[in-house]
C-alpha positions as CSV (number, residue, x, y, z in Angstrom):
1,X,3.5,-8.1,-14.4
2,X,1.0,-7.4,-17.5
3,X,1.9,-9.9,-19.4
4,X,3.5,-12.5,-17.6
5,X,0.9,-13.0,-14.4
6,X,-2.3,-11.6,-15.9
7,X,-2.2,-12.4,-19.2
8,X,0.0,-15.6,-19.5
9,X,-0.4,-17.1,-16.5
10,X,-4.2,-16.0,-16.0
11,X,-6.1,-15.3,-18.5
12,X,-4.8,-17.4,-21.3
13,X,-4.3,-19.8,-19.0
14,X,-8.2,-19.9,-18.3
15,X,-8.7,-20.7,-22.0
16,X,-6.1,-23.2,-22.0
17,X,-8.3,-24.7,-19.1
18,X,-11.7,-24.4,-21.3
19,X,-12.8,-21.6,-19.5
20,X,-14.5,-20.1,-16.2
21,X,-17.3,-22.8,-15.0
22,X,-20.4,-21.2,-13.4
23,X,-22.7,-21.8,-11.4
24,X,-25.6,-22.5,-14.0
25,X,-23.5,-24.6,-15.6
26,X,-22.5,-23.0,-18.5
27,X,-18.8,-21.6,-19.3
28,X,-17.1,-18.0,-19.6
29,X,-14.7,-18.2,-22.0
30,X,-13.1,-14.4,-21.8
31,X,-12.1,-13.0,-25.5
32,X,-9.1,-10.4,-25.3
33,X,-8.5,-6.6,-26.7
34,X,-4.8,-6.0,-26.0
35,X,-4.8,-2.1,-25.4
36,X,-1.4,-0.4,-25.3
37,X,0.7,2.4,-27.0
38,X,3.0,0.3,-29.5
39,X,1.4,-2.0,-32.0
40,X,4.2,-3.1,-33.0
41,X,4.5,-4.9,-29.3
42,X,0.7,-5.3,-29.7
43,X,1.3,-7.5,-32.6
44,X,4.2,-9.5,-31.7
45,X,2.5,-10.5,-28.5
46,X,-1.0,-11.4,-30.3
47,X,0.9,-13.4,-32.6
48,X,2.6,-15.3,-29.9
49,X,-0.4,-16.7,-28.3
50,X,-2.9,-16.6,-31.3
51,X,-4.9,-13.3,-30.4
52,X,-6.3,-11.5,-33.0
53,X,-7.7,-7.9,-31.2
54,X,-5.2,-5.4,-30.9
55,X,-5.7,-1.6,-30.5
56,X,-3.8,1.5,-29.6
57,X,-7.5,3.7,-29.4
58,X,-8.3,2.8,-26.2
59,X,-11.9,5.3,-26.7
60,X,-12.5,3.2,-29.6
61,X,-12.0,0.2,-27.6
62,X,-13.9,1.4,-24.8
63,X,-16.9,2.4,-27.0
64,X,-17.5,-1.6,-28.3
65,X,-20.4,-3.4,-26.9
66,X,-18.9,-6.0,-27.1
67,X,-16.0,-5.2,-24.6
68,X,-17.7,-5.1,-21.0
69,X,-14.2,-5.4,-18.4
70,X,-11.2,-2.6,-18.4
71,X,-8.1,-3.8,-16.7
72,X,-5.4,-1.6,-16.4
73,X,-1.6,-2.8,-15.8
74,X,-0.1,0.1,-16.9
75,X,2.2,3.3,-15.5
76,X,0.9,4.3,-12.2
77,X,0.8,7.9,-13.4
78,X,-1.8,7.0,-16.3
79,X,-3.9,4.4,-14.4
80,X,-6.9,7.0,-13.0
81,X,-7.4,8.8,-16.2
82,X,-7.9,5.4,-18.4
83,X,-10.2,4.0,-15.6
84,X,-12.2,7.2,-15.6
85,X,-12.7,6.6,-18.9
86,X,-13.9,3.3,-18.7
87,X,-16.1,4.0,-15.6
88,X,-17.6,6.9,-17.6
89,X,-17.6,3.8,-21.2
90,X,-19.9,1.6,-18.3
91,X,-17.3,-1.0,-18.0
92,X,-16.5,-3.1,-15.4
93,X,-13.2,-2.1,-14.0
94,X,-10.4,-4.3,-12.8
95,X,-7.1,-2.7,-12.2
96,X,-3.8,-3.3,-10.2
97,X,-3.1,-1.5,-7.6
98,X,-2.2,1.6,-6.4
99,X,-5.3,3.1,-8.1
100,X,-4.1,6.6,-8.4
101,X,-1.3,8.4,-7.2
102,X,-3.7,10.4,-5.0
103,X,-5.8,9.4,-2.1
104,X,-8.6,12.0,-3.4
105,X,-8.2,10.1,-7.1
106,X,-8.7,6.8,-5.6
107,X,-11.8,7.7,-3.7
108,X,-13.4,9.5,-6.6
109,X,-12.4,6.5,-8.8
110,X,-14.4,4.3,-5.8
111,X,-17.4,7.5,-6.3
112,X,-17.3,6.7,-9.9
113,X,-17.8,3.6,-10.1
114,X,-20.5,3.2,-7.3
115,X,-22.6,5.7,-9.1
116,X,-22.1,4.1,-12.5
117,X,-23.1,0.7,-10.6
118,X,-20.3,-1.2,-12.6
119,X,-18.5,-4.2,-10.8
120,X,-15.0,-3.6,-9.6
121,X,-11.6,-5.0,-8.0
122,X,-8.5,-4.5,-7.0
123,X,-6.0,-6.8,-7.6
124,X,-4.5,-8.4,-4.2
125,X,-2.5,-10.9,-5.3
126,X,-0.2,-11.7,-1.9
127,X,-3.4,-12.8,-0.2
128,X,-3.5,-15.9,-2.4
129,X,0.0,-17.0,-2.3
130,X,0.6,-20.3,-0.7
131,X,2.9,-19.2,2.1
132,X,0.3,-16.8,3.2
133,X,-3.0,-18.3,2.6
134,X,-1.1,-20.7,5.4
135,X,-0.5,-17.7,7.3
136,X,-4.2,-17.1,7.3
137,X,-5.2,-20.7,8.3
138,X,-3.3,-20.7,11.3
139,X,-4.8,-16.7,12.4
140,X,-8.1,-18.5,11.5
141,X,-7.0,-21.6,13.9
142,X,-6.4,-19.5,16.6
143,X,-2.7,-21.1,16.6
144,X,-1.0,-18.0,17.9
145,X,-3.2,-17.2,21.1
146,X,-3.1,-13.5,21.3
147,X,-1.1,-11.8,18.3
148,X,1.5,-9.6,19.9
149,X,3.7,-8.6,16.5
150,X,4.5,-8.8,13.0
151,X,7.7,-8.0,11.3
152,X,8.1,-8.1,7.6
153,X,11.0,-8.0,5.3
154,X,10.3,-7.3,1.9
155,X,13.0,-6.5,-0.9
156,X,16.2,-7.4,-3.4
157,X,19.0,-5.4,-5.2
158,X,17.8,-3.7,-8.6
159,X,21.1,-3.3,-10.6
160,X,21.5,0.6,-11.1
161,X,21.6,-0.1,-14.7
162,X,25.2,0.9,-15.7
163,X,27.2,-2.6,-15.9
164,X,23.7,-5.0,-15.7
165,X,19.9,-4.3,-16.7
166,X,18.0,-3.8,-14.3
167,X,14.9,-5.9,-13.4
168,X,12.6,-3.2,-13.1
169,X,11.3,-0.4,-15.3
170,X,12.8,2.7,-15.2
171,X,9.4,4.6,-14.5
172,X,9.8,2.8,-11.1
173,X,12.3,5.3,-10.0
174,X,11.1,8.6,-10.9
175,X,8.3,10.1,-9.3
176,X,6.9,12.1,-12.4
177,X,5.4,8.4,-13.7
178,X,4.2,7.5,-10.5
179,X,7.1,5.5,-9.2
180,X,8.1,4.7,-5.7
181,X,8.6,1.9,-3.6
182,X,5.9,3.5,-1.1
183,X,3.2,4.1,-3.1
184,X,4.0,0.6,-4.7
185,X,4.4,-1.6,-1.9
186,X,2.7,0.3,1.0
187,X,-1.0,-0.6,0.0
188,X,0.2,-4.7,-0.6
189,X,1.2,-4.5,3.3
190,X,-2.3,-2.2,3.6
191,X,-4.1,-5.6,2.7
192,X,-2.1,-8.2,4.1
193,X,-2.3,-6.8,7.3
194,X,-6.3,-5.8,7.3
195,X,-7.1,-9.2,5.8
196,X,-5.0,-11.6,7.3
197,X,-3.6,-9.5,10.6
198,X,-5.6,-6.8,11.6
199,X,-6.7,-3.4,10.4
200,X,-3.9,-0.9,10.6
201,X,-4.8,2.6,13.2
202,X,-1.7,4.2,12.6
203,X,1.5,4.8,11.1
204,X,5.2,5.8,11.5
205,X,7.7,5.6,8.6
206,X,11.5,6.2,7.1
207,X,11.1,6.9,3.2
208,X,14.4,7.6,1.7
209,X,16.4,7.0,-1.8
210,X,19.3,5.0,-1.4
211,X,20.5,4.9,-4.9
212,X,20.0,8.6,-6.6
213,X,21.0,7.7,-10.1
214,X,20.6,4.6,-12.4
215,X,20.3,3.8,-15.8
216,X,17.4,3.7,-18.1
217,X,16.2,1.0,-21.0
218,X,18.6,2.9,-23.7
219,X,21.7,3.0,-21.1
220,X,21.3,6.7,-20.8
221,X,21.9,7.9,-16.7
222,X,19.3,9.4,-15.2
223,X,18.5,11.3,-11.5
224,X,16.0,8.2,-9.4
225,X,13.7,11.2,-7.9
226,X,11.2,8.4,-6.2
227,X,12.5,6.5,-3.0
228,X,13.8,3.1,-2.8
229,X,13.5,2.1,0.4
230,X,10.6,2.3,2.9
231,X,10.8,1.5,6.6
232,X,7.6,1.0,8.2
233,X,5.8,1.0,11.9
234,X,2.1,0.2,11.2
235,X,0.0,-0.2,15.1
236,X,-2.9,-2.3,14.3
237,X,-6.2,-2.7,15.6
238,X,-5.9,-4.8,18.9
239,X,-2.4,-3.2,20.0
240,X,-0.6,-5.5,17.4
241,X,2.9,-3.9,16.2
242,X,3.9,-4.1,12.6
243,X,7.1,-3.2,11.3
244,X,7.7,-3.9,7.7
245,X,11.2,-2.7,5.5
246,X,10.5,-2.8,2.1
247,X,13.6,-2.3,0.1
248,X,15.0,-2.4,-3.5
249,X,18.5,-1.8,-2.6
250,X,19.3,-4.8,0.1
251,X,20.7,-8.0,-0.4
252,X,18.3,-11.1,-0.1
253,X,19.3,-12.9,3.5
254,X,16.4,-15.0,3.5
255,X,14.4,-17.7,2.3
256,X,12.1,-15.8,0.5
257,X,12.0,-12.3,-1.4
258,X,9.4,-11.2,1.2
259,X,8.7,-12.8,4.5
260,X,6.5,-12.7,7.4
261,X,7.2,-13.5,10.9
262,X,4.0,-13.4,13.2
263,X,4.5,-14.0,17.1
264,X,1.6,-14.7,19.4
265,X,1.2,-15.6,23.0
266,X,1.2,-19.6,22.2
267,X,3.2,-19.6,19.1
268,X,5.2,-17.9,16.3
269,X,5.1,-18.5,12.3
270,X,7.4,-17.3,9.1
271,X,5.6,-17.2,6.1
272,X,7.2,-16.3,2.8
273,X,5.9,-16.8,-0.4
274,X,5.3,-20.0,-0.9
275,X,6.5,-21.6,2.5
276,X,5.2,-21.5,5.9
277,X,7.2,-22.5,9.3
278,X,5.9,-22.3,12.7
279,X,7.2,-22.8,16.7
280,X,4.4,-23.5,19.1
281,X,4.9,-22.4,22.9
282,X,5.2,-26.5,23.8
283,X,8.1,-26.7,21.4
284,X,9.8,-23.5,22.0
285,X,13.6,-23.6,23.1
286,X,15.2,-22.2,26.0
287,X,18.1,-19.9,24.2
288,X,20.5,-18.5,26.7
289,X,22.2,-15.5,25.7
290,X,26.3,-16.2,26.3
291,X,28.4,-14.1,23.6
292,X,31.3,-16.2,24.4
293,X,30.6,-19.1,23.2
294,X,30.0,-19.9,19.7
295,X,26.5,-21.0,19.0
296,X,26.2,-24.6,18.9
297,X,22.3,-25.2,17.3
298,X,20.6,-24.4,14.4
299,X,17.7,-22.0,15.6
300,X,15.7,-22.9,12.1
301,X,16.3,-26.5,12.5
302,X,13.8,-25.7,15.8
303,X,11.1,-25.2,13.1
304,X,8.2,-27.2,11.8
305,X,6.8,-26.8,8.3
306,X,3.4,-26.2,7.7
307,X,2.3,-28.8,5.1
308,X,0.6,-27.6,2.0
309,X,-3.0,-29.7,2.6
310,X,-4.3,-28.5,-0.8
311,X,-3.4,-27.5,-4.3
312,X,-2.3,-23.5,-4.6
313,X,-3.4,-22.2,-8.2
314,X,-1.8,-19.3,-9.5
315,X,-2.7,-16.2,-6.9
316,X,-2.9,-13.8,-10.2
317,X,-5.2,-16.5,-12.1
318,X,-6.8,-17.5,-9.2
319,X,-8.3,-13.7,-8.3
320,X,-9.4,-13.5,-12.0
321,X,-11.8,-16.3,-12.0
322,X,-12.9,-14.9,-8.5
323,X,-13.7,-11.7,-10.1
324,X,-14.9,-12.9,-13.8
325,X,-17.4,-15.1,-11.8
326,X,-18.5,-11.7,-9.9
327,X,-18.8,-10.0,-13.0
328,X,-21.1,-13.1,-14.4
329,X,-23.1,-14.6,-11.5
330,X,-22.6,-11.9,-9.2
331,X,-20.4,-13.9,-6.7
332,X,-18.4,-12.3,-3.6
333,X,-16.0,-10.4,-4.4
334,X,-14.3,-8.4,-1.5
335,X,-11.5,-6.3,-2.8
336,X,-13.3,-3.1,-4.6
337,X,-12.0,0.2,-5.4
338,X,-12.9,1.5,-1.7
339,X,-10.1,-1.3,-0.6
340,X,-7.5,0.0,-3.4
341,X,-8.1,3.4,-2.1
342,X,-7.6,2.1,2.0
343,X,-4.1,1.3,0.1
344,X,-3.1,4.3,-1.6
345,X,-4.3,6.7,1.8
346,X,-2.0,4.3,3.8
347,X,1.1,5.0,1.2
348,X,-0.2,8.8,1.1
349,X,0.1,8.4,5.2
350,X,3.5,7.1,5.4
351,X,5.0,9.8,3.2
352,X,3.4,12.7,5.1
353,X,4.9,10.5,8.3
354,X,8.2,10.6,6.6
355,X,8.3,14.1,5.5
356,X,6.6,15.1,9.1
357,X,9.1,13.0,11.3
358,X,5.9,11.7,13.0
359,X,3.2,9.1,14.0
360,X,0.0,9.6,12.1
361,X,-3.4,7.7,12.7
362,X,-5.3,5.9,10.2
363,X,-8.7,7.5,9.6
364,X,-11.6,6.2,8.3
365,X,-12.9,6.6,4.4
């Protein structure tokens, strides 16, 4: 995700464009200090796209003038310390999400970097994919009358490790270094809901580990101590039900790795990714439930797409011009710390739910 969406695909790929244009009418042209633990990696990926700043002394890094953003893409478990850091440096901060692996982290992250008076974002990535920035036009529209629902299905097989690599680290599965599909996935459905949706009041959830052993980078087996699979209610704000499975050990059924379906009084949509389909109460079919018969029509064929209407940039690259401009010009910029912390007390709320075997509501921060 470090490298391929934030640095490929964003920031090089705003240099590649010539830049950020403000509002003044100059350019921001953002110059790069790859940060990490192993040069060697360092290197070989400077040398691929024609950096030159490399550094494994992230103090000394954080100490240049010349340096004046942090992001942070690495292990969950490490993330709060090394924003601390740069909070306490006077950096801006942007980071992906969850911010810490503790609600009481987050906040004082948020605490930090109010008092510091540094800019900073979360990233939120989902709310600028295609599929649901057409989600959002239609909520906008008022194309689904009253919102009654929305149920979510989120997830694909990771191989174990044994007989095929698996696509995702190994940290993911071990709850030492932060992993989890809760505390991974919980605050993206935290936004998408509260932005798009509504705000979420409460919560009921089903956190279990499917698959308790896989294989790590070096083919050695080891015990998957974080959960894999996350079944959510969330009750929003207007009496809206939300019920989202987020899963790395199903089998993809659908169009889309994740998809929405939204129903409302006067229609219904599916948003994935990048595509959006709806069914407006004018155009609904009569289905009549009659096991034996065999079904004769093709329910998504009763679908319409929503057309596209406008280009879709790169959500990752998109959100990075959003916030370099906010760091700049001071431009709006909505998705602060105090919204990654929203996410990580919703994550921290659906594991007490699950260890509790109850509904919990939603305070306030």
């Amino acid at each position: 995700m470090g490298y391929r969406q934030h640095l490929v695909r964003s920031l090089l790929a705003i240099r590649e464009q010539g830049g950020v244009p403000l509002a003044d009418g100059t350019t921001l042209w953002p110059e790069l200090v790859l940060a990490g633990r192993n040069e060697a990696k360092l290197r070989d990926i400077a040398d691929r796209h024609g950096l030159t700043e490399v550094t494994t002394d992230l103090d000394a890094a954080l100490a240049r003038d010349d340096v004046s953003i942090y992001f942070d893409a690495q292990v969950t478990s490490e993330r709060e310390k090394a924003i601390g850091l740069a909070i306490a440096a006077g950096k801006h901060i942007y980071t992906e999400k969850p911010t810490s692996t503790t609600l009481s982290g987050a906040i004082e992250l948020a605490r930090a970097a109010d008092a510091a008076g540094v800019k900073h974002g979360v990233v939120q990535d989902k709310l600028f994919l295609p599929g649901l920035r057409k989600l959002r036009r239609l909520v906008e529209g008022g194309f689904f009358g009253r919102i009654l629902s929305v149920r979510g299905e989120f997830g694909y097989w990771v191989f174990e490790g044994d007989w095929q690599a698996a696509q995702r680290p190994s940290w993911n599965y071990r709850s030492a270094d932060g992993g989890g599909i809760t505390v991974d996935m919980f605050p993206h459905w935290h936004y998408v809901l509260e932005q798009i949706i509504a705000p979420v009041r409460a919560v009921t959830a089903h956190i279990t580990t499917h698959i308790g052993e896989r294989w790590d980078e070096s083919g050695s087996a080891y015990e998957a101590t974080a959960d894999d699979a996350a079944y959510g209610i969330f009750e929003l704000e207007g009496g809206i039900v939300a019920q989202i499975n987020s899963s790395w050990a199903v089998r993809v059924h659908r169009d889309e790795l994740v998809e929405f379906q939204v129903d409302g009084t006067e229609g219904s949509a599916v948003a994935g990714l990048r595509g959006c389909r709806i069914q407006h109460r004018a155009t609904t079919p009569k289905p009549v439930w009659n096991p034996d018969l065999p079904v004769t029509e093709s329910f998504r064929d009763q679908w319409q797409e929503v057309p596209d209407n406008e280009e879709f940039d790169n959500g990752f690259k998109a959100q990075w011009e959003m916030f370099l401009r906010h760091v700049a010009e001071d431009a709006p910029y909505t998705w602060d710390l105090w919204a990654g912390a929203r996410g990580v007390q919703l994550a921290e709320l659906g594991l007490q739910s699950a260890r509790e075997g109850r509904r919990i509501e939603v305070p306030s921060l």
